[in-house]
C-alpha positions as CSV (number, residue, x, y, z in Angstrom):
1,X,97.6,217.3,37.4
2,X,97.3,220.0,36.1
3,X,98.8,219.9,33.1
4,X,97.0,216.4,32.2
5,X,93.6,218.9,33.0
6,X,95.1,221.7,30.3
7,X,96.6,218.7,27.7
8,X,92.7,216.9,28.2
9,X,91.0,220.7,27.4
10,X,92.6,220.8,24.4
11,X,92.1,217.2,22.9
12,X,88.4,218.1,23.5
13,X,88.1,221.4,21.9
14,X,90.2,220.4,18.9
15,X,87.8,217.2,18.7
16,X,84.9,219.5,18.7
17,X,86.2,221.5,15.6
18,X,86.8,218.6,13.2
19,X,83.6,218.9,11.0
20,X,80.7,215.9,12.0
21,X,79.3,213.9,9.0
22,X,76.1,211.4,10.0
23,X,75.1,208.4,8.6
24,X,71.4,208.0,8.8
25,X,71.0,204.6,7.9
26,X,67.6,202.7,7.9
27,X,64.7,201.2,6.0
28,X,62.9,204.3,5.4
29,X,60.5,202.4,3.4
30,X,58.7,205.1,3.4
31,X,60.4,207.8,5.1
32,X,58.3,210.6,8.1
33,X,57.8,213.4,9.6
34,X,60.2,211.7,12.6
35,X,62.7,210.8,10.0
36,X,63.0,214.0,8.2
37,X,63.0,216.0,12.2
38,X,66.0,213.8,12.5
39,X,67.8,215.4,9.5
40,X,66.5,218.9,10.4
41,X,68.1,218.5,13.9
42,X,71.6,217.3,12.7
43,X,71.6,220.6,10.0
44,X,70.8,222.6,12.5
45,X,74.6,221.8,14.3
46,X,76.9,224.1,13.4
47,X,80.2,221.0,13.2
48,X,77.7,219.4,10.5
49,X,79.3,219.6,7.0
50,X,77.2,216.6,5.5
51,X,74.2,214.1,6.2
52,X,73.9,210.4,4.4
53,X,70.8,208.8,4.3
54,X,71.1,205.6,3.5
55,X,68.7,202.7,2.8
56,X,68.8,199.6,2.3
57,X,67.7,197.6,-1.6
58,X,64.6,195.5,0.2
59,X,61.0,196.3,-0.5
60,X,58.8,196.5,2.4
61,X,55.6,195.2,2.5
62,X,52.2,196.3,4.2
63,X,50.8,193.6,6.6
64,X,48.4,192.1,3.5
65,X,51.2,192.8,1.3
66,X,48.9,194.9,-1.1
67,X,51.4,198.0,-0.6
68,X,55.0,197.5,-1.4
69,X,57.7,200.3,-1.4
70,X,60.9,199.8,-2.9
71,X,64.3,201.6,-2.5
72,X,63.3,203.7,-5.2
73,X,59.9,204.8,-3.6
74,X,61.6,205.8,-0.1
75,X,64.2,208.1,-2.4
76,X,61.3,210.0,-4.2
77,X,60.1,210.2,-1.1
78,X,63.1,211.4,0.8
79,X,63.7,214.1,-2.9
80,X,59.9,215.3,-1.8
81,X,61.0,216.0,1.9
82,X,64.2,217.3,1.3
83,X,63.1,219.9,-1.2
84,X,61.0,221.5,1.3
85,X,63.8,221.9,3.9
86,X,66.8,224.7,4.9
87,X,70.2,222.7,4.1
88,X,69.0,220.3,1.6
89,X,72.4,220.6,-0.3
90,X,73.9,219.3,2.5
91,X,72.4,215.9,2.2
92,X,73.0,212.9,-0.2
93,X,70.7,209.8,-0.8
94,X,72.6,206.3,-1.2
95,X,70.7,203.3,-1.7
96,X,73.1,200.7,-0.4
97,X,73.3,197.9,-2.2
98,X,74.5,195.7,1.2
99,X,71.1,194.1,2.4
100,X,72.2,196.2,5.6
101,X,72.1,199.4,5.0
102,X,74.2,200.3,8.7
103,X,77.3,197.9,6.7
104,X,77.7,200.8,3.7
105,X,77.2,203.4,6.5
106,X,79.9,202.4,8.3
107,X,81.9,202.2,5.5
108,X,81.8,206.0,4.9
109,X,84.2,205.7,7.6
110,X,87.2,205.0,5.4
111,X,86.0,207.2,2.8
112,X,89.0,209.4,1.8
113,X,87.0,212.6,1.1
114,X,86.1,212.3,4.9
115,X,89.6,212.2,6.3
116,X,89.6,214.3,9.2
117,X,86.5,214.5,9.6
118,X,83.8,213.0,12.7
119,X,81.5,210.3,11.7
120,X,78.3,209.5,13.6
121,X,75.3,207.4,13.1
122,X,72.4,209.1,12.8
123,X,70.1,208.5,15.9
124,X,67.3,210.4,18.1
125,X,68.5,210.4,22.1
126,X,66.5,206.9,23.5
127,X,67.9,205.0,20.1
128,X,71.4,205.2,21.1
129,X,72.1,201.1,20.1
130,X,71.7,202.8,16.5
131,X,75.1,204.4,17.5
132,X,76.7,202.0,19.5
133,X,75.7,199.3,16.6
134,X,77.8,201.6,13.8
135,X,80.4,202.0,16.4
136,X,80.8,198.3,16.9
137,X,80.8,197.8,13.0
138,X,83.7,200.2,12.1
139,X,85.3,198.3,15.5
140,X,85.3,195.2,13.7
141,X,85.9,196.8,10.4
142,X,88.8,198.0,11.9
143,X,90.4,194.7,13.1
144,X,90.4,193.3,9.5
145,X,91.3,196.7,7.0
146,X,93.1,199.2,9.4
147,X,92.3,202.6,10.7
148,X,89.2,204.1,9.5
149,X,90.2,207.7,7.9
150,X,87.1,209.1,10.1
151,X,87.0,209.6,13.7
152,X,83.7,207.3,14.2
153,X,81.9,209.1,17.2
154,X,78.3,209.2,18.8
155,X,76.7,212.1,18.5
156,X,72.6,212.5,19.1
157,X,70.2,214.1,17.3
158,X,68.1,216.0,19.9
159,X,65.0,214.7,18.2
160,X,62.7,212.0,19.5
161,X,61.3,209.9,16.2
162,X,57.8,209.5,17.6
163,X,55.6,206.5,17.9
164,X,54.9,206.0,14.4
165,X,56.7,203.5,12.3
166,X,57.1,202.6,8.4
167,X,55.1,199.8,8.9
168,X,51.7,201.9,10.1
169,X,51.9,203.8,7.3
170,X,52.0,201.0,5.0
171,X,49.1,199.4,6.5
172,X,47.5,202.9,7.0
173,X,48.0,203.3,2.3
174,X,46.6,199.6,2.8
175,X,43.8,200.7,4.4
176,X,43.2,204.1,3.0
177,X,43.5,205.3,6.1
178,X,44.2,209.0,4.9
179,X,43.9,211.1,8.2
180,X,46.7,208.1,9.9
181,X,49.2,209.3,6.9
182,X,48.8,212.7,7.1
183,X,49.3,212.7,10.6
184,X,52.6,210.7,9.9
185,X,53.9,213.2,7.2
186,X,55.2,217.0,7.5
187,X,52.3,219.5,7.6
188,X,53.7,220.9,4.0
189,X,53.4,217.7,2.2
190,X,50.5,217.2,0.4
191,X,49.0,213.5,1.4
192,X,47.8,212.2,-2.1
193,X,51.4,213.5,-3.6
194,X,53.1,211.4,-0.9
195,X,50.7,208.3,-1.3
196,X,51.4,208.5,-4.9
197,X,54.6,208.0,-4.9
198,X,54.1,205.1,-2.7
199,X,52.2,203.0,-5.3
């Protein structure tokens, strides 16, 4: 027994040293403050060598459809929020061109550059389905192409996204609902820049 205790000790602390990468997959159309607290969290872990965020190719429109932002918007967006941040560098954009933006995410899993290497979803600590969706994903991925050349894994972000969602701010640009926007953006960003790039 004992030696099964020592043998399971070790499997876990040589898991714990493989470097994490997390795909952060999403709409992001447009990206927030929760979003970008996400990505702040997951720099902050010392296993994390590199974070995707990746989005999907289909606009999003506001409720009267007067606002629509495109892949292209939520990058410029996600380039404004990452230039203000500690770790930036360790971050790449890709617009997926898969109308499911969690398909190319799991994908990363068989992405030679990240052999040996952990691969989580990116997800806050209620939105674990995020995870266990990727997870189910590479699974099936699995079945069909063979072992994936990352060790898929769920690790949380510590960070709760809060209440506020893509859509609200799109209806809040519809609206000109100004105060509702800058509530839903970091305190550094400057509203009308981040509006701007929006329309």
């Amino acid at each position: 027994m004992r030696k099964i205790f020592e043998n399971w000790k070790t499997f876990l602390n040589e898991d714990e040293t493989e470097p994490l990468v997390v795909a952060f997959f999403g709409g992001f159309k447009p990206p927030h403050k929760g979003h970008l607290a996400v990505v702040e969290d997951y720099l902050s872990m010392s296993d994390v060598e590199k974070v995707y965020i990746i989005f999907g190719p289909k606009p999003r429109l506001s409720s009267d459809g007067s606002v629509v932002i495109a892949a292209e918007d939520s990058k410029a967006v996600w380039e404004l929020f990452l230039s203000g941040i500690f770790g930036s560098e360790k971050v790449e954009l890709v617009e997926s061109q898969l109308a499911n933006p969690v398909i190319k995410a799991a994908e990363l899993a068989w992405d030679e550059s990240l052999s040996g290497r952990r691969i989580t979803a990116g997800f806050g600590p209620k939105e674990s389905s995020y995870g266990k969706m990727f997870l189910k994903i590479i699974n099936a991925t699995q079945k069909r192409v063979g072992a994936p050349v990352a060790s898929p894994v769920m690790v949380s972000s510590n960070v709760d996204v809060p209440s506020v969602s893509a859509t609200m701010i799109r209806d809040a640009i519809a609206n000109n609902d100004i105060e509702f926007v800058k509530s839903a953006i970091p305190h550094w960003v400057d509203v009308e820049e981040y509006i701007n790039l929006l329309k």
